[in-house]
N, C-alpha and C positions, 0 to 999 in steps of 0.2 A: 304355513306350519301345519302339518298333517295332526289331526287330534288323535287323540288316544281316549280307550277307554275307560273313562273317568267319567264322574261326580262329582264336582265343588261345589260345597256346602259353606256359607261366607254369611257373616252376622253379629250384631252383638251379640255382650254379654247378656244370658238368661233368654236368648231366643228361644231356646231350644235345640240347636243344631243337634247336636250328639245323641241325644235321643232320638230324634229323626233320622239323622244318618245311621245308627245305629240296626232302625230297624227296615229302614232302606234297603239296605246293604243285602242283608237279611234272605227281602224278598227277590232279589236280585242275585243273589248267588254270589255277591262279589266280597273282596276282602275292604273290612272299617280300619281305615288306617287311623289310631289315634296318636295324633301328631302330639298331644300332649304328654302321653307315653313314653315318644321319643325325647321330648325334651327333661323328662325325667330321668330316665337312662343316662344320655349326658351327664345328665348332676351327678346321679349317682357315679360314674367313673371317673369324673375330675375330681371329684371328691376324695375317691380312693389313691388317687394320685397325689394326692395332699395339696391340692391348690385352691386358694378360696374366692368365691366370686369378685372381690376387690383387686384382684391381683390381674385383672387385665392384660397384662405383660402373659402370663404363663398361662392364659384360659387363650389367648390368639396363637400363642405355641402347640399349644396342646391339642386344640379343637380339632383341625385338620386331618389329626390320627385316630379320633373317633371312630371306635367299631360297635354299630347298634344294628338290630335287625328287628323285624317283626315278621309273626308269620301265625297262622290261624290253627291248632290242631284239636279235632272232635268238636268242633264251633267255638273253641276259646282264646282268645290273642294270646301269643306269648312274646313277652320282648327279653332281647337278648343283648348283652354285653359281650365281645370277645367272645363270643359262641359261646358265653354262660346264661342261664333263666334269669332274670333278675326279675320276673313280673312281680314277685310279690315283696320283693324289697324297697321296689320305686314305689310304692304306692305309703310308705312312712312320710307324717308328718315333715318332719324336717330333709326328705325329700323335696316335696314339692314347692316347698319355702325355696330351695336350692334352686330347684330348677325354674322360678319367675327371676331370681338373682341373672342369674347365668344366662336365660333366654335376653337378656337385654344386654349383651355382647354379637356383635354384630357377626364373629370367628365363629361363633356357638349356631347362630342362626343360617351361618350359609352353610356349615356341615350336616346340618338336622334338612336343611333343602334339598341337598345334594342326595341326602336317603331317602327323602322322601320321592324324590323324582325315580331313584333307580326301585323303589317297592314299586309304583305305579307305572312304570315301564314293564317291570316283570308280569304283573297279572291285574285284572280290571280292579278296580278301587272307587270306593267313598270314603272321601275327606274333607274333612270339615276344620274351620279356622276363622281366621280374617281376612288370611291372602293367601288363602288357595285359589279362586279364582284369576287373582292377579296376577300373584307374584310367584307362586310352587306351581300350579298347573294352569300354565295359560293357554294351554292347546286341550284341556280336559271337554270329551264330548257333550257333557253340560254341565252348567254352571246355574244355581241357585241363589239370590241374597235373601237370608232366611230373616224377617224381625217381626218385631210385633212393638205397640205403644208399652213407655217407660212404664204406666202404669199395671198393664199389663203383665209384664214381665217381673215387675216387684212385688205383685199377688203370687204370679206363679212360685218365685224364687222364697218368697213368704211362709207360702204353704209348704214348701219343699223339705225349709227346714225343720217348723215346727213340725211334722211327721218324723221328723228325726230324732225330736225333743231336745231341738236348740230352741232357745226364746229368741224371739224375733221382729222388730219393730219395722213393721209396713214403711211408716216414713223416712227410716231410718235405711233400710235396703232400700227404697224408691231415690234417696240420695246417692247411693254406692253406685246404681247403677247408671244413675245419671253422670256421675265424676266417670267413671270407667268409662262412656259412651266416648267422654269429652278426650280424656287419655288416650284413647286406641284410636279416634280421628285424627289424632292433631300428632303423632309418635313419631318418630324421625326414621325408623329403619321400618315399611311395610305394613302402612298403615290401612284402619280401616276403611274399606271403599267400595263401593258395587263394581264390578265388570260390567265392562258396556254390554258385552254378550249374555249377561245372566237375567237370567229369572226373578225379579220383584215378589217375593212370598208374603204377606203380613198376615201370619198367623194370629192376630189379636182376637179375630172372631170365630177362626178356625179350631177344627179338631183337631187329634194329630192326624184319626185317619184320615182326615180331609189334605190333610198337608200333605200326607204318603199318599196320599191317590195323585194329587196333584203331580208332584216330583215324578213319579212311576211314569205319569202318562208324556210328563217333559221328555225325559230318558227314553221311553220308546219311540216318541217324534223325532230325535235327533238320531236314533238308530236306524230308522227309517228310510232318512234322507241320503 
């Protein structure tokens, strides 16, 4: 399988991917596909089609004629429904409720793969998930599994909020993350898992620059070759 020029970014919750890829991408010049975007978009258009995530029957109908796009303009993503903006309406609360509903229909998840593949067919990409490397980009020129300790990552996700001014109990996210670890391992449709081909990261003692120098120096070794 000929690779393509890609980034898969793959880890759990509170690794930090996104942030990472984000500013990856960045320094790289390429386009940050956030595949959670797409999967909001969905929501958002089945929704308008008056079908609700229970209704299974009509979300495996409908999934296949999904028109979503993303595309980067003045450095800012925009996603698009039916060639409409919708970047700032997918990002409503009871969007994203919608779109973890919906992502766990199987019709919904191979249409959101199928764009993701034709985005990173068109021009270079970092994207980040649980099965990019796997499952959406298995031919991607490098491949990342981004973690760090539970501990770790419920400090980080800790601090995250409280700067937001949610209150926040350390032991209490250090359980979420744990259950979500056990979840996304063990899920039926693409679950989480390193690629044999990727990159081991544990960002638990790292910086991030240390993380982006790392990945940076991955990516120009596999450009290299």
């Amino acid at each position: 399988m000929d690779k393509i020029k890609a980034l898969a970014i793959d880890g759990p919750a509170g690794a930090g991917k996104s942030t990472i890829a984000r500013a990856v991408s960045h320094k790289l010049g390429w386009i940050y596909v956030d595949t959670g975007a797409l999967f909001r978009a969905a929501a958002l258009s089945l929704l308008e089609q008056g079908i609700s995530p229970e209704d299974s029957a009509a979300v495996s109908k409908a999934a296949p004629n999904l028109r979503l796009d993303l595309c980067i303009a003045d450095g800012v993503q925009h996603v698009f429904v039916d060639g409409r903006d919708v970047s700032a309406e997918i990002r409503r609360e009871e969007i994203g409720k919608a779109a973890s509903a919906f992502a766990r229909e199987d019709a919904v998840r191979q249409r959101v793969l199928v764009i993701e593949r034709e985005i990173a067919a068109r021009e270079p990409v970092v994207m980040d998930g649980r099965d990019i490397g796997t499952v959406v980009l298995p031919n991607a020129l490098a491949k990342v599994f981004l973690t760090a300790s539970v501990e770790v990552r419920a400090k980080r996700r800790t601090a995250e909020l409280r700067e937001k001014g949610i209150e926040a109990n350390f032991e209490e996210v250090k359980r979420d993350i744990a259950a979500r670890d056990e979840q996304d391992k063990n899920r039926a449709v693409a679950p989480l898992r390193q690629a044999e081909d990727a990159l081991l990261l544990d960002s638990s003692a790292l910086t991030i620059a240390e993380v982006e120098q790392r990945i940076l120096a991955l990516v120009r070794e596999k450009e290299a070759e």
